[in-house]
PLY file of the C-alpha trace (Angstrom):
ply
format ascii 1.0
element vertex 97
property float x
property float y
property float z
element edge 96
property int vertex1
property int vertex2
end_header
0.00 0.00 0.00
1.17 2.95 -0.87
2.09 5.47 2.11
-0.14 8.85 1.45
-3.34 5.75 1.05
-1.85 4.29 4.07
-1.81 7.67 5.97
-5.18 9.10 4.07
-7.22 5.91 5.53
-5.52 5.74 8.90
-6.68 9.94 9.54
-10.21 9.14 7.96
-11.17 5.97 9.93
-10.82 3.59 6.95
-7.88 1.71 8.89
-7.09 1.38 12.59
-3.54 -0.04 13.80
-4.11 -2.35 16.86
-1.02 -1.40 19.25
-1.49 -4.32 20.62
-1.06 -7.30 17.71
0.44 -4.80 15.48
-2.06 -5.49 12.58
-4.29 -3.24 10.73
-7.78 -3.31 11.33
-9.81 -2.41 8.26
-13.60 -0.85 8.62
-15.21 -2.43 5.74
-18.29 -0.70 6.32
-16.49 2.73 5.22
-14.17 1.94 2.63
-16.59 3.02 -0.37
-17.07 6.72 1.10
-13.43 7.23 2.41
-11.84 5.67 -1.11
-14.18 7.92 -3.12
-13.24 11.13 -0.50
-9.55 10.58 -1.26
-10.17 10.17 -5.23
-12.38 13.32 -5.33
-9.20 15.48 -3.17
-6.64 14.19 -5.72
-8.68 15.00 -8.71
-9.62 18.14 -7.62
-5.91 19.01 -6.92
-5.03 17.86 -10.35
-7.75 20.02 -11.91
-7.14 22.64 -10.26
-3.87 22.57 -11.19
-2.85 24.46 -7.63
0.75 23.25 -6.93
0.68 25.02 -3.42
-2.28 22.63 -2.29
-0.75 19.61 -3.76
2.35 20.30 -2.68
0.55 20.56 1.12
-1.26 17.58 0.78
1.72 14.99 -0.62
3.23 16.71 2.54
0.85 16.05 5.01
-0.12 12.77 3.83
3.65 11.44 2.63
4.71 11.70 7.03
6.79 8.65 8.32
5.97 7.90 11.94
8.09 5.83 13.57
6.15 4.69 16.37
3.70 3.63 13.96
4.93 2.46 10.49
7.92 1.47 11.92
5.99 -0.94 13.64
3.59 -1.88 11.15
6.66 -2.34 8.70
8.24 -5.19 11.42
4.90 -6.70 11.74
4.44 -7.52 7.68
8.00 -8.45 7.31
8.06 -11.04 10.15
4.56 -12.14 8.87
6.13 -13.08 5.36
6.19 -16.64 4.46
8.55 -16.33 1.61
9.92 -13.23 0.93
10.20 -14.07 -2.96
8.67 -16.48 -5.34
10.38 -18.33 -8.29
7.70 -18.26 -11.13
8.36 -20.82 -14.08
5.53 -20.63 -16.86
5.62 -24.53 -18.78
4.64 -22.62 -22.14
8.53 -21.00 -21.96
10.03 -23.94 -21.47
12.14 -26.14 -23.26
11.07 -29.46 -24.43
12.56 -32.21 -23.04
15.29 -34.59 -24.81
0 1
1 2
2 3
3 4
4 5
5 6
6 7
7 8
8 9
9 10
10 11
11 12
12 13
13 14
14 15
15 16
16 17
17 18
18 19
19 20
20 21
21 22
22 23
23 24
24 25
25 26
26 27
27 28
28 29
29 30
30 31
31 32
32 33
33 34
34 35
35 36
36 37
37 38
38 39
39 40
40 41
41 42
42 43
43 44
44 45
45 46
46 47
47 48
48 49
49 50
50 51
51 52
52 53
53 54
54 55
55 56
56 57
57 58
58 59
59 60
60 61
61 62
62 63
63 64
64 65
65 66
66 67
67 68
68 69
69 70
70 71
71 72
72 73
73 74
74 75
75 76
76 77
77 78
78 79
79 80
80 81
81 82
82 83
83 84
84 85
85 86
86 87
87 88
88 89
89 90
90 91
91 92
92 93
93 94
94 95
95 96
């Protein structure tokens, strides 16, 4: 997920963080109005075509916090299984002897 979405949902109630098992809660029951609140702030930025206001909201919404991501970031990286995949696709390969 990309940080400002991360940040954007976290300050609109789309996403809690649980202090406590380190996990992201997601309120399912809000997604559709928050999602379409941030899509209707960046599109309105873009038409208006007002750098000052864009340039305030990448700022306020682009903020590392370490007592929070930080955390967050240690909890999905010790939750990975496999950290990368080898993909083979049979269609690519060579035929046998």
């Amino acid at each position: 997920m990309e940080l400002m979405q991360l940040n954007y949902y976290l300050e609109h109630g789309l996403l809690e963080f649980d202090r406590k098992s380190e996990r992201l809660v997601i309120h399912y029951d809000r997604y559709h109005d928050i999602v379409t609140g941030m899509l209707r702030e960046v599109l309105a930025l873009q038409y208006n075509g007002d750098a000052a206001a864009a340039g305030r909201f990448v700022d306020k919404y682009t903020t590392w916090r370490t007592d929070l991501h930080d955390r967050l970031a240690r909890s999905m990286k010790a939750s990975e299984t496999y950290r990368y995949a080898y993909v083979t696709y049979g269609i690519l390969e060579k035929p046998g002897p």
